[in-house]
DRENZABA-952505 format. One record per residue (C-alpha): residue number from 1; residue in one letter; x, y, z. Coordinates in Angstrom, 1 decimal. Layout:
% residues N
(NUM; "A"; (X; Y; Z))
...
END
This chain:
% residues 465
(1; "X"; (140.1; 11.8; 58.0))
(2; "X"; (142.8; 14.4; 57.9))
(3; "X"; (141.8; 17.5; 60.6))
(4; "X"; (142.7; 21.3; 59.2))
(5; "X"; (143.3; 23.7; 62.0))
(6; "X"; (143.9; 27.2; 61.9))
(7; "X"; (141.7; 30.3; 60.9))
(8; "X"; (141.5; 32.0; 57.8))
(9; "X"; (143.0; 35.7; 57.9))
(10; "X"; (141.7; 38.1; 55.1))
(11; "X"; (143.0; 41.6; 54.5))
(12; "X"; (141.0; 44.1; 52.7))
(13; "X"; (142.0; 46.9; 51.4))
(14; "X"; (139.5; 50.1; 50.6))
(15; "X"; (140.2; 51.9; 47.6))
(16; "X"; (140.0; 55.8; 47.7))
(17; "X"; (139.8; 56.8; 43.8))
(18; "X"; (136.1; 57.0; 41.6))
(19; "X"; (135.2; 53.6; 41.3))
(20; "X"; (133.9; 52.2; 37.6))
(21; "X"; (130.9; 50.6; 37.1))
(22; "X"; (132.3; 47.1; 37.2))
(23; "X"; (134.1; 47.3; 40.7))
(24; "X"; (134.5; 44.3; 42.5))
(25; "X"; (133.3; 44.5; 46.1))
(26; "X"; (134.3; 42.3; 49.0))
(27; "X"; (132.3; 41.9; 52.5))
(28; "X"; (133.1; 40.4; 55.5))
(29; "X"; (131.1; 40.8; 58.9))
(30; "X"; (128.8; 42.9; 57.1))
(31; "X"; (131.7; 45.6; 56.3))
(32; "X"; (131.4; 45.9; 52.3))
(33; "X"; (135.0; 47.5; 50.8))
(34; "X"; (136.8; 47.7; 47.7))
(35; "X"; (139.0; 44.8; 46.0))
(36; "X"; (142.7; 45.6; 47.0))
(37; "X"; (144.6; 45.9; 43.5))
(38; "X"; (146.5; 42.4; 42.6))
(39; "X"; (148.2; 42.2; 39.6))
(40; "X"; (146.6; 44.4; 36.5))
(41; "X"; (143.3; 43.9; 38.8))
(42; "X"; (141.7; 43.6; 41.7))
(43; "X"; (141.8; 40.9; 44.6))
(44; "X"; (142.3; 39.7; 47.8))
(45; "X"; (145.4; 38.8; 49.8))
(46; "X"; (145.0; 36.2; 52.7))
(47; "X"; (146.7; 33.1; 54.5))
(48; "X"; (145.5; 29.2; 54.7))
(49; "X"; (145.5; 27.1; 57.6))
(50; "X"; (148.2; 24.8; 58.0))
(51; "X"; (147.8; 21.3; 58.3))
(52; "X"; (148.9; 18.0; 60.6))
(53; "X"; (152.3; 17.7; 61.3))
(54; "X"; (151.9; 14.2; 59.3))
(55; "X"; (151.4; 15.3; 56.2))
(56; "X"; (153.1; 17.3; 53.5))
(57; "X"; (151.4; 19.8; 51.2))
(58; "X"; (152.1; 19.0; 47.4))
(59; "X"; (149.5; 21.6; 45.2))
(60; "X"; (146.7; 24.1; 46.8))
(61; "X"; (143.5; 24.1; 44.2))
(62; "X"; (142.1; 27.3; 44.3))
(63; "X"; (138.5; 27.9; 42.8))
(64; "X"; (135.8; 30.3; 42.8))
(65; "X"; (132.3; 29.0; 43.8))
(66; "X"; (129.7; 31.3; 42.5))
(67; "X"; (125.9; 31.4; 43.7))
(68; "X"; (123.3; 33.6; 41.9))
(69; "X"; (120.0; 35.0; 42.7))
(70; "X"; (116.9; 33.4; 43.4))
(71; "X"; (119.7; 30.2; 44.3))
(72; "X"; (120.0; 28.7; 47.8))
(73; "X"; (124.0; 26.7; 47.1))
(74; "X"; (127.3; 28.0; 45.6))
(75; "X"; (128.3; 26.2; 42.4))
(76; "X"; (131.9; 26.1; 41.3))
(77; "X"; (132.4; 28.4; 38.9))
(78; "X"; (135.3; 28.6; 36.1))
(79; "X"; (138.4; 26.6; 35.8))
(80; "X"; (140.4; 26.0; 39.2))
(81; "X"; (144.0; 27.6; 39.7))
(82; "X"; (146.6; 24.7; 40.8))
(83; "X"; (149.6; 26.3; 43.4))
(84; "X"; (152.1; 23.1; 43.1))
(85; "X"; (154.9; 22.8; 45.5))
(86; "X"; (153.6; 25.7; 47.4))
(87; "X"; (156.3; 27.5; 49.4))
(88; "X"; (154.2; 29.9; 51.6))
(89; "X"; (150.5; 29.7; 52.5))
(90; "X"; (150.2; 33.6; 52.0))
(91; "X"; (147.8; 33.8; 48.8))
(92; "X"; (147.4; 37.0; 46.7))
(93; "X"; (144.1; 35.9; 44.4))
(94; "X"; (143.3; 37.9; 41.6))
(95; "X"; (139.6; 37.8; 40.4))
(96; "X"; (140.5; 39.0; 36.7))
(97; "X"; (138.0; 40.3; 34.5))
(98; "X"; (135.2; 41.8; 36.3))
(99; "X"; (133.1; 41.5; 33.0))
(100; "X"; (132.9; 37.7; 33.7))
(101; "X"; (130.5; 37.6; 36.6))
(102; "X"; (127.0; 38.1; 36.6))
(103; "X"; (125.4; 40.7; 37.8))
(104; "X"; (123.3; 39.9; 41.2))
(105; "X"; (125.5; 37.2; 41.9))
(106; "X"; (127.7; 36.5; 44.9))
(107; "X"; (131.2; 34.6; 45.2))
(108; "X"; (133.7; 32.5; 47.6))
(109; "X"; (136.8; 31.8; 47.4))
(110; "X"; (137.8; 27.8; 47.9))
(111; "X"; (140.5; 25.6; 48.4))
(112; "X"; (141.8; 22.0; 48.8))
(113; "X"; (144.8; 20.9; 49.9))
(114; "X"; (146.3; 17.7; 47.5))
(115; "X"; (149.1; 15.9; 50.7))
(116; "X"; (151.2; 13.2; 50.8))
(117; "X"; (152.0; 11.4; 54.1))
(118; "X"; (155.0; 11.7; 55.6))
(119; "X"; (155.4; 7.8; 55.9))
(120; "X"; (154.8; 7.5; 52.2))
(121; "X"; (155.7; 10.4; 49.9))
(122; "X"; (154.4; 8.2; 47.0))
(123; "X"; (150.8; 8.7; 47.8))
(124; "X"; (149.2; 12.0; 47.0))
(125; "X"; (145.9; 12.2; 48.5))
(126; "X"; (142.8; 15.3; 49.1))
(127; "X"; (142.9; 16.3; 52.7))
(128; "X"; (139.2; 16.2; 54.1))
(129; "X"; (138.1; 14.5; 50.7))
(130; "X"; (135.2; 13.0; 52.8))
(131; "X"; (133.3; 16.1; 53.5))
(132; "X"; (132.6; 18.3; 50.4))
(133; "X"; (135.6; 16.5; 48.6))
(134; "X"; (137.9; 18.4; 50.6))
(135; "X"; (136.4; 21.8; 49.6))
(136; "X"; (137.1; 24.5; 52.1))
(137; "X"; (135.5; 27.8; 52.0))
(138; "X"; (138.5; 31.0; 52.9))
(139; "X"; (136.9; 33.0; 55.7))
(140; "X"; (134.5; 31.4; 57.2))
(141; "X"; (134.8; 30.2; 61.1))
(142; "X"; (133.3; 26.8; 60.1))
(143; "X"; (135.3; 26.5; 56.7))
(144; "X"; (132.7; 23.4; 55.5))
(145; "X"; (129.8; 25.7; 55.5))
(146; "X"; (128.5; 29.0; 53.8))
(147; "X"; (126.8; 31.9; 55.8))
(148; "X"; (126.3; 35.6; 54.8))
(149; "X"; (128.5; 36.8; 57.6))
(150; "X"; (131.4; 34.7; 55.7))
(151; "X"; (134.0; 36.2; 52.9))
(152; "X"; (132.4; 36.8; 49.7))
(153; "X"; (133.0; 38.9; 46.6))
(154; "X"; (130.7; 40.2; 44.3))
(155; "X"; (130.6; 42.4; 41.1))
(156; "X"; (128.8; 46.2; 41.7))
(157; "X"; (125.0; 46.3; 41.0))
(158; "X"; (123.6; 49.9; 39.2))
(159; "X"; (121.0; 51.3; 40.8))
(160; "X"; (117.4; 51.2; 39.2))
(161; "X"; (115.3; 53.7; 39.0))
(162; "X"; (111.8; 54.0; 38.0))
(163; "X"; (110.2; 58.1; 37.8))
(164; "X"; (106.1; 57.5; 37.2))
(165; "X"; (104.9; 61.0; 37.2))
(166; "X"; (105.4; 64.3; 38.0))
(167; "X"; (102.9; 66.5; 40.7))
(168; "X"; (103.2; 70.0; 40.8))
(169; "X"; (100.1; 72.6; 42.6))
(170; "X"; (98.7; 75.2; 40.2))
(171; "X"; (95.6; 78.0; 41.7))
(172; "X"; (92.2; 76.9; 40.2))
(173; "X"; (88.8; 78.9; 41.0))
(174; "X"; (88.6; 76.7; 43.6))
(175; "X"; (92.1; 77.6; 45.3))
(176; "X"; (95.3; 75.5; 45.8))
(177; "X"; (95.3; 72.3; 43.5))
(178; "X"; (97.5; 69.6; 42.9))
(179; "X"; (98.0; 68.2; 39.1))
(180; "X"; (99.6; 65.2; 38.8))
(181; "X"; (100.8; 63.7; 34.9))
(182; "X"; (102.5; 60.7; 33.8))
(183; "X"; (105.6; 60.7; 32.0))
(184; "X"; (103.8; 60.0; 28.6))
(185; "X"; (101.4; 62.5; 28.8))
(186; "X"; (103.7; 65.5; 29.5))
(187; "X"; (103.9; 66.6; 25.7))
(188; "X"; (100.2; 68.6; 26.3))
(189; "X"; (100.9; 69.3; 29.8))
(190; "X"; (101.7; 73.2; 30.2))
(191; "X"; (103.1; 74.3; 34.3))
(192; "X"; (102.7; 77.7; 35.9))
(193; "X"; (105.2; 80.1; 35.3))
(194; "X"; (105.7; 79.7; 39.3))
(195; "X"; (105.8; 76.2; 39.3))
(196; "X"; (109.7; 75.1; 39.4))
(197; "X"; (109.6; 78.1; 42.1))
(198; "X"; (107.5; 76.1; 44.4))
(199; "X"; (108.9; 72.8; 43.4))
(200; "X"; (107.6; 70.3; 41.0))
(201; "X"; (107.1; 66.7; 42.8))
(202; "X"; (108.9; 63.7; 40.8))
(203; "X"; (107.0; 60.9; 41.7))
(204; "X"; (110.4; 57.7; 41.5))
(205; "X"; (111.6; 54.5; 43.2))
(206; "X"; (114.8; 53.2; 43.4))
(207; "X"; (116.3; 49.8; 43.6))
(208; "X"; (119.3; 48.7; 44.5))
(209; "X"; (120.4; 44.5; 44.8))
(210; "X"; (123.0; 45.4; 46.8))
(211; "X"; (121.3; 46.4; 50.6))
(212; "X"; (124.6; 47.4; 51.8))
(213; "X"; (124.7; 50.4; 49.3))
(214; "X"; (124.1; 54.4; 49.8))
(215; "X"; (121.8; 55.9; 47.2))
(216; "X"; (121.5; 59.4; 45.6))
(217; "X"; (119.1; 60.7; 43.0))
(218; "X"; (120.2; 63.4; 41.0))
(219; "X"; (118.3; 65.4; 38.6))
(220; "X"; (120.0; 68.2; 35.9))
(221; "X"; (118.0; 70.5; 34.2))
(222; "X"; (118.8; 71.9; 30.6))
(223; "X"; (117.2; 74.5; 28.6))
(224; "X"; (115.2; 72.6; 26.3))
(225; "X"; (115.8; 74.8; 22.9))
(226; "X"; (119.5; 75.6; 23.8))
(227; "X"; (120.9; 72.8; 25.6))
(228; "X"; (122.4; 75.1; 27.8))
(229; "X"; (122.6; 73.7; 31.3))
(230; "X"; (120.9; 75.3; 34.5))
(231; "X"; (120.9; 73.4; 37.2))
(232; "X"; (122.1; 70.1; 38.6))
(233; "X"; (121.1; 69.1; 42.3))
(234; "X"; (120.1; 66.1; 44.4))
(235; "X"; (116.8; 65.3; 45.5))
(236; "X"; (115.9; 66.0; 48.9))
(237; "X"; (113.3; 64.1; 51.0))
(238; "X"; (110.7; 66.4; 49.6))
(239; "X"; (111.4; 64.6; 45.8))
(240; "X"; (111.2; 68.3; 44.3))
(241; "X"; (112.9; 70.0; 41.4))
(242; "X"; (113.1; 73.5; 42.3))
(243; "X"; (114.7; 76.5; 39.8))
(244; "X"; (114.2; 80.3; 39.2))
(245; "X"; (114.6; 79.6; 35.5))
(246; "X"; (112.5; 81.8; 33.1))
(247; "X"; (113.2; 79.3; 30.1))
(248; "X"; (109.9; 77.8; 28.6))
(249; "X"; (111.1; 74.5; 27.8))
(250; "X"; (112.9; 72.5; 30.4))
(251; "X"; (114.8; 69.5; 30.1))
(252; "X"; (115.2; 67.1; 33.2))
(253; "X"; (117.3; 64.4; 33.7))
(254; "X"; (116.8; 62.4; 36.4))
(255; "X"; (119.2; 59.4; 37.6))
(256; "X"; (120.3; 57.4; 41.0))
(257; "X"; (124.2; 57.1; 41.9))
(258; "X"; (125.3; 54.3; 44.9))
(259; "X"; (128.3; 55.2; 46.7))
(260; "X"; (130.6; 53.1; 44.3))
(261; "X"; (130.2; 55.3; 41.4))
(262; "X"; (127.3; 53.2; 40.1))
(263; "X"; (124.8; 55.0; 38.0))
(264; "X"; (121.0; 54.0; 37.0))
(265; "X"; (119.7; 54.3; 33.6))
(266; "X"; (118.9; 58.0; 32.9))
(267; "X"; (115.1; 59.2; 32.5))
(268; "X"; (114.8; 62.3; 30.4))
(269; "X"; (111.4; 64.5; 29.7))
(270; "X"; (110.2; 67.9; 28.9))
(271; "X"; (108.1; 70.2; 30.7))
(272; "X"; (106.3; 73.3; 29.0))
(273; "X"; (106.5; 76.2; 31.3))
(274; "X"; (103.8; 78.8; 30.1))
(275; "X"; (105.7; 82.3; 31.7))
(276; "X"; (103.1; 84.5; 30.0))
(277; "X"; (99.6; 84.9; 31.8))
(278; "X"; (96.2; 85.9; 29.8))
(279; "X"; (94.9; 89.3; 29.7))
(280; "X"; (91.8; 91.0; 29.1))
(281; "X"; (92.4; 93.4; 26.1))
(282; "X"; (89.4; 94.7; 24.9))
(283; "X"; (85.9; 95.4; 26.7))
(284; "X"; (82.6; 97.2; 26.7))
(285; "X"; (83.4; 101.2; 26.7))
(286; "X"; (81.3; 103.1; 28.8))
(287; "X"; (83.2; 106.3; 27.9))
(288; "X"; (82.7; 107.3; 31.6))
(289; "X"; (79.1; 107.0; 31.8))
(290; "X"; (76.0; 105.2; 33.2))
(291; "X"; (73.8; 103.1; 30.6))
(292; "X"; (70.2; 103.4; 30.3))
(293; "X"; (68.8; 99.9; 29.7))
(294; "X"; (68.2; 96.7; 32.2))
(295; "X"; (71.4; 94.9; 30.6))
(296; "X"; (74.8; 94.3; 31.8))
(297; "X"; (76.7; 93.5; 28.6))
(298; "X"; (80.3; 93.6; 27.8))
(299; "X"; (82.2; 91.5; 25.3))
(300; "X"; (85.9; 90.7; 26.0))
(301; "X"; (88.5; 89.7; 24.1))
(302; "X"; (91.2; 87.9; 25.8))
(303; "X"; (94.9; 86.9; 24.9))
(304; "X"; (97.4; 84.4; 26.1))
(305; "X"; (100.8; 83.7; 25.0))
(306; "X"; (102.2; 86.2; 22.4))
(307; "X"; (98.6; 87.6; 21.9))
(308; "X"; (97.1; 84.3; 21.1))
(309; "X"; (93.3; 84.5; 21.4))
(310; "X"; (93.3; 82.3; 24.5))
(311; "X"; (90.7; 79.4; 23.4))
(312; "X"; (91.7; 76.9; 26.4))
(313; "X"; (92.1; 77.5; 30.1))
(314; "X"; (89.0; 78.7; 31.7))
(315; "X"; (87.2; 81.9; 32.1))
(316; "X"; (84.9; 82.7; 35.4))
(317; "X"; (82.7; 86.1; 35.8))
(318; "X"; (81.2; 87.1; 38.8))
(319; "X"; (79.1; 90.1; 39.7))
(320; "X"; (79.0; 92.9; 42.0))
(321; "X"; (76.1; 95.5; 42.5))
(322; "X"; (76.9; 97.8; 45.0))
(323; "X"; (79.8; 95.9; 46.4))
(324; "X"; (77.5; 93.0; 47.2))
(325; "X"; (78.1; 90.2; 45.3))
(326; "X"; (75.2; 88.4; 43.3))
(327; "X"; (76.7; 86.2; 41.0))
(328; "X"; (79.9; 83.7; 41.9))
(329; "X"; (82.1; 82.3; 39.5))
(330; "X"; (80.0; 81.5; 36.7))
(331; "X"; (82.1; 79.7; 34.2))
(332; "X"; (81.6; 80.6; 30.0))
(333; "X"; (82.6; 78.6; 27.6))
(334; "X"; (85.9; 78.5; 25.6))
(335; "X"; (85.7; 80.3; 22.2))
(336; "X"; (88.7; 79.7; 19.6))
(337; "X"; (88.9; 83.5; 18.9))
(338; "X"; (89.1; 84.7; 22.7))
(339; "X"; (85.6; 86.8; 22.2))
(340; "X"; (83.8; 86.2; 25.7))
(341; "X"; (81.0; 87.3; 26.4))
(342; "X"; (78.7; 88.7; 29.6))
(343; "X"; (75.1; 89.8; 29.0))
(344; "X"; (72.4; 89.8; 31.6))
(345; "X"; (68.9; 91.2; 31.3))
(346; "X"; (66.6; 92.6; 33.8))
(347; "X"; (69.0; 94.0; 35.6))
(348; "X"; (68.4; 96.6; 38.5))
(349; "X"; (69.8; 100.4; 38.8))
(350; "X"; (72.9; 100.7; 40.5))
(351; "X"; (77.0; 100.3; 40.4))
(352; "X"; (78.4; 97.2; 38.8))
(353; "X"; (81.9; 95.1; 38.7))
(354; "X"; (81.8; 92.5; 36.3))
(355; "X"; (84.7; 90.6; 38.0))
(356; "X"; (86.7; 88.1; 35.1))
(357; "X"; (88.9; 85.6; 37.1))
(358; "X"; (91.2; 83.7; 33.7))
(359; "X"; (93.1; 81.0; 33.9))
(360; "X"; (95.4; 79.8; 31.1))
(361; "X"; (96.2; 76.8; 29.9))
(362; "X"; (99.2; 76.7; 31.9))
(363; "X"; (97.1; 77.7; 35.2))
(364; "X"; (98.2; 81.3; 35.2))
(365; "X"; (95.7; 83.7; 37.0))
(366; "X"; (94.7; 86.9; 35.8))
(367; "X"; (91.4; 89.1; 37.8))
(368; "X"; (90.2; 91.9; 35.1))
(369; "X"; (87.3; 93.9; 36.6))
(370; "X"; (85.2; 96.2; 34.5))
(371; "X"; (83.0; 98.6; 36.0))
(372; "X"; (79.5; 99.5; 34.6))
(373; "X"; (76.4; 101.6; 35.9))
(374; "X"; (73.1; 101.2; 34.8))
(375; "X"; (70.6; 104.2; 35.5))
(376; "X"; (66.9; 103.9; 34.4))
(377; "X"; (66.0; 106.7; 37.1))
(378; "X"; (64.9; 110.2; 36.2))
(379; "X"; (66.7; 112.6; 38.7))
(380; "X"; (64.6; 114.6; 41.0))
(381; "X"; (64.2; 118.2; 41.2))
(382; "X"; (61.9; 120.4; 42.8))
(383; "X"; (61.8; 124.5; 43.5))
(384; "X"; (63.4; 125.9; 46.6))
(385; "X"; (60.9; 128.1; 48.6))
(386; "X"; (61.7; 131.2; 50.4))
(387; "X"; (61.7; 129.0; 53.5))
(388; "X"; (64.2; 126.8; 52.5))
(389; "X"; (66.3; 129.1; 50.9))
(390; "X"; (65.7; 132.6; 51.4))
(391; "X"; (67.6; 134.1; 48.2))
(392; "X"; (64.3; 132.1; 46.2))
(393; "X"; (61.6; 133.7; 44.7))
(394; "X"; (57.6; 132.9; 45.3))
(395; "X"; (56.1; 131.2; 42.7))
(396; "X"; (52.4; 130.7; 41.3))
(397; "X"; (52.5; 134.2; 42.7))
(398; "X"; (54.2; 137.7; 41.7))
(399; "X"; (57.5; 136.8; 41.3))
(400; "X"; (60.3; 139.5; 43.2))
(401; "X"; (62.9; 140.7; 40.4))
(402; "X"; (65.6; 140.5; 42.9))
(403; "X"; (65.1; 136.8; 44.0))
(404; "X"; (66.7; 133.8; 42.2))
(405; "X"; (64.8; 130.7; 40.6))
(406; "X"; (66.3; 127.9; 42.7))
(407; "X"; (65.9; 124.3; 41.9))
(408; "X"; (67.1; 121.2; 43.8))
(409; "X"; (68.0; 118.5; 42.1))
(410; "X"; (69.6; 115.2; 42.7))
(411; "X"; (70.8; 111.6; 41.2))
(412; "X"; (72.3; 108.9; 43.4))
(413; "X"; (73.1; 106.7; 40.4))
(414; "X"; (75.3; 108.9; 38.0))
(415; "X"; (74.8; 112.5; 39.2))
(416; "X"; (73.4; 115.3; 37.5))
(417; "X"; (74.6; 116.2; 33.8))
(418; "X"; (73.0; 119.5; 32.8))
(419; "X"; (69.4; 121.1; 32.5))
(420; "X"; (67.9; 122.9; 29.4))
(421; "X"; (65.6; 126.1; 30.9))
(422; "X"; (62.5; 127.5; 28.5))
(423; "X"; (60.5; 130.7; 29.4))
(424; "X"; (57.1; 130.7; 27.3))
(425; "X"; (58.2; 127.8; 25.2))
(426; "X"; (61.3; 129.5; 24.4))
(427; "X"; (64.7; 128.3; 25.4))
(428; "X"; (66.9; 130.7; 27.2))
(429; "X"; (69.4; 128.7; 29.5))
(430; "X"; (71.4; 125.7; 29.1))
(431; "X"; (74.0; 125.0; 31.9))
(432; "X"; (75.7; 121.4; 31.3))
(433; "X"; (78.6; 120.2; 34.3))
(434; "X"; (82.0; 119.9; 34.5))
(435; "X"; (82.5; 117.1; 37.3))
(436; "X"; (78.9; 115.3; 37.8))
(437; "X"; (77.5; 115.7; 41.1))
(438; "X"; (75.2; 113.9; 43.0))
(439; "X"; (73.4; 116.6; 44.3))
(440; "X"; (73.1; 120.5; 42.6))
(441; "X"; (71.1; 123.4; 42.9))
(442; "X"; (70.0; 125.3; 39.5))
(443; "X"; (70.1; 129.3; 39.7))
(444; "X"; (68.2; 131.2; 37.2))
(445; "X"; (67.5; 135.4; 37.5))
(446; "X"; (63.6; 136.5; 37.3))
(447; "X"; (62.9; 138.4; 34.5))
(448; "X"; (62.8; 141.9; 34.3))
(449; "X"; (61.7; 142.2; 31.0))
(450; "X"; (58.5; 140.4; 30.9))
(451; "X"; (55.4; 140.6; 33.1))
(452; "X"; (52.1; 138.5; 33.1))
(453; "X"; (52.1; 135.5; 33.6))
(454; "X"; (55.2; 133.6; 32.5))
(455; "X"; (55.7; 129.9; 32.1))
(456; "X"; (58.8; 128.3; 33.3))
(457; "X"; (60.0; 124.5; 31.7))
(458; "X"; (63.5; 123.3; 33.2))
(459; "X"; (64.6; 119.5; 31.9))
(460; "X"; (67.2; 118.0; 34.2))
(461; "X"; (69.4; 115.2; 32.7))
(462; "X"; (71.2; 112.8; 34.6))
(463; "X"; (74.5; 111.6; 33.5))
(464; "X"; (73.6; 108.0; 31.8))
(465; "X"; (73.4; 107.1; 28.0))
END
């Protein structure tokens, strides 16, 4: 048995420039750098042991021993390279094509010395040939065996990536919720016109065989019509896109990076931005005025994008009488020509809100209130007495020329609207308001023309229809 001493030296050089996909890397100790250049490639320069003082070296076979994933042993791999009538031990090995190892595979670097003995140069013989026929592994501290701490070589893994779905947090009637889509069903899916604002989620895992990497995920966004780019940026630990683009379709392009300029397969999609939210453009006119009648009613019609009839989304109503509310958030049904529709009987006197809350089908909110007054209750009135008023007349008595006629009237609802007078079934007076108050007192002169007994009619209107 022939005894090797000495310790492999390896030197390794880091590049500085943008590493290509197929860059070889080389690790040592755990440190991970970049193949020094050798020749029109990339290697690695280092030194072998030398050997008993006995024996003479006559060829160095170099090989590369290769072991792949999911296997336990190195295998040699490719033809060996024979250094004959070597005059240093100072070794510059070039790995050559990158393109020839597999990805996910790792590699050492072996030797075996071929000797003659001094006391017979005849003889040619394979130092150590009876322990792993004389194989030696370069850069390792026990040279017979393999360990992960040892030199090896290996060829740059991509990245993967893997994007499953996109979350993003639209308003619904019942507040803040979050939506959440796969990829594949993104062509129907319409976002808020806020939603790249607040950040859409990008549900994605990355992989990378090599541990000893650094990972990035990059996303770029492109205007989906033009192709004109917007925005490129790098995920943060959130995994949000964010953008204060207006455009409606969005390109994204999502892809990881490892810190040797290798890149994952791109995932592209589309999301639909819907920037225009619904509106109420036509409803029940009231002209002003308070409705006779025990129904609420109003029909709406209701856009969406470029006056669409919005027939998707959802449309709530809710009810106020008298600022109290006594209906919640009753939703209607979707109608294809945006007609919607609120009509409830047997309901009581008094101020309304019919209170539309509209969502589109992108999850844009719009509130439309319409106000309405039903009034089914006569106004009062009644005659002012001397007592109460002492510019008023007697009456069911001789009436006093100078005194007034003076009637109180009132309407809490929609105020008083005018009042027709008659003297002896014969009209005389009609005074009719400007601004409708609650509360107004009638004036009429006694007449100085007639005497007897005279009959007085007065009709007080309120101000419904």
């Amino acid at each position: 048995m022939i005894v090797l001493t000495g310790i492999i030296a390896a030197l390794l050089c880091l590049s500085t420039t943008v590493y290509a996909d197929d860059i070889v890397k080389v690790g040592l100790n755990g440190e991970v750098k970049a193949a020094k250049a050798v020749g029109s490639g990339s290697g690695i320069t280092f030194t072998l042991p030398d050997i008993a003082n006995n024996y003479l070296i006559d060829t160095i076979e170099l090989a590369i021993f290769e072991k792949r994933e999911n296997e336990a042993n190195y295998k040699k791999f490719g033809e060996s390279k024979m250094v004959e009538n070597p005059t240093s031990l100072n070794i510059s090995f070039g790995f050559g094509d990158a393109s020839k190892y597999k990805p996910k595979a790792k590699y050492k670097i072996a030797y075996r010395y071929y000797v003659k003995p001094i006391d017979d140069l005849s003889k040619i013989l394979i130092a150590g040939e009876n322990i792993k026929e004389g194989w030696r592994l370069v850069g390792e501290i026990n040279p017979t065996v393999q360990t992960e701490q040892g030199f090896v070589f290996y060829k740059n893994t991509n990245p993967a990536l893997f994007v499953d779905r996109i979350t993003f947090e639209a308003e619904t009637i019942s507040g803040a919720t979050t939506f959440s889509y796969p990829l594949n069903q993104l062509e129907s899916v319409y976002l808020p016109s806020d939603a790249l604002q607040k950040g859409v989620k990008v549900d994605y895992t990355t992989d990378d065989f090599d541990s000893d990497d650094s990972l990035d995920t990059w996303y770029q966004l492109f205007d989906g019509k033009t192709g004109e780019h917007i925005y490129t940026g790098i995920f943060d630990s959130s995994n949000k896109i964010y953008s204060s683009t207006n455009v409606e379709l969005v390109r994204v392009i999502i892809f990881a990076k490892d810190n040797w300029g290798g890149g994952s397969e791109e995932t592209s999609f589309m999301l639909l931005i819907d920037n225009e939210s619904p509106e109420a453009i036509s409803e029940f006119n009231d002209m002003g005025r308070a409705l006779r009648g025990r129904n609420l009613y109003s029909r709406f019609t209701i856009t969406d994008s470029q006056n669409e009839a919005l027939s998707s989304g959802e449309v709530y109503y809710s009810i106020k009488r008298d600022d109290v509310m006594t209906l919640q958030n009753v939703r209607m049904p979707n109608h294809a020509d945006g007609i919607y529709t609120v009509d409830l009987p047997n309901q009581q006197d008094g101020e309304y809100e019919i209170i539309l809350t509209i969502f589109d089908k992108g999850h844009n909110k719009t509130t439309h209130i319409l106000k309405q007054t039903l009034d089914n209750t006569a106004p009062t009135a009644h005659f002012l007495t001397p007592t109460e008023n002492p510019l008023a007349t007697e009456y069911f008595t001789w009436a006093n020329q100078s005194k007034k006629i003076l009637i109180s009237t009132s309407d809490s609802i929609s105020g008083i609207k005018r009042c027709h007078a008659y003297r002896n079934s014969s009209w005389f007076s009609t005074t009719s308001m400007g601004t409708i108050p609650r509360e107004y007192i009638f004036s009429f002169d006694v007449t100085n023309t007639l005497t007897g007994k005279i009959m007085h009619y007065f009709y007080i209107y309120d101000n419904a229809c």
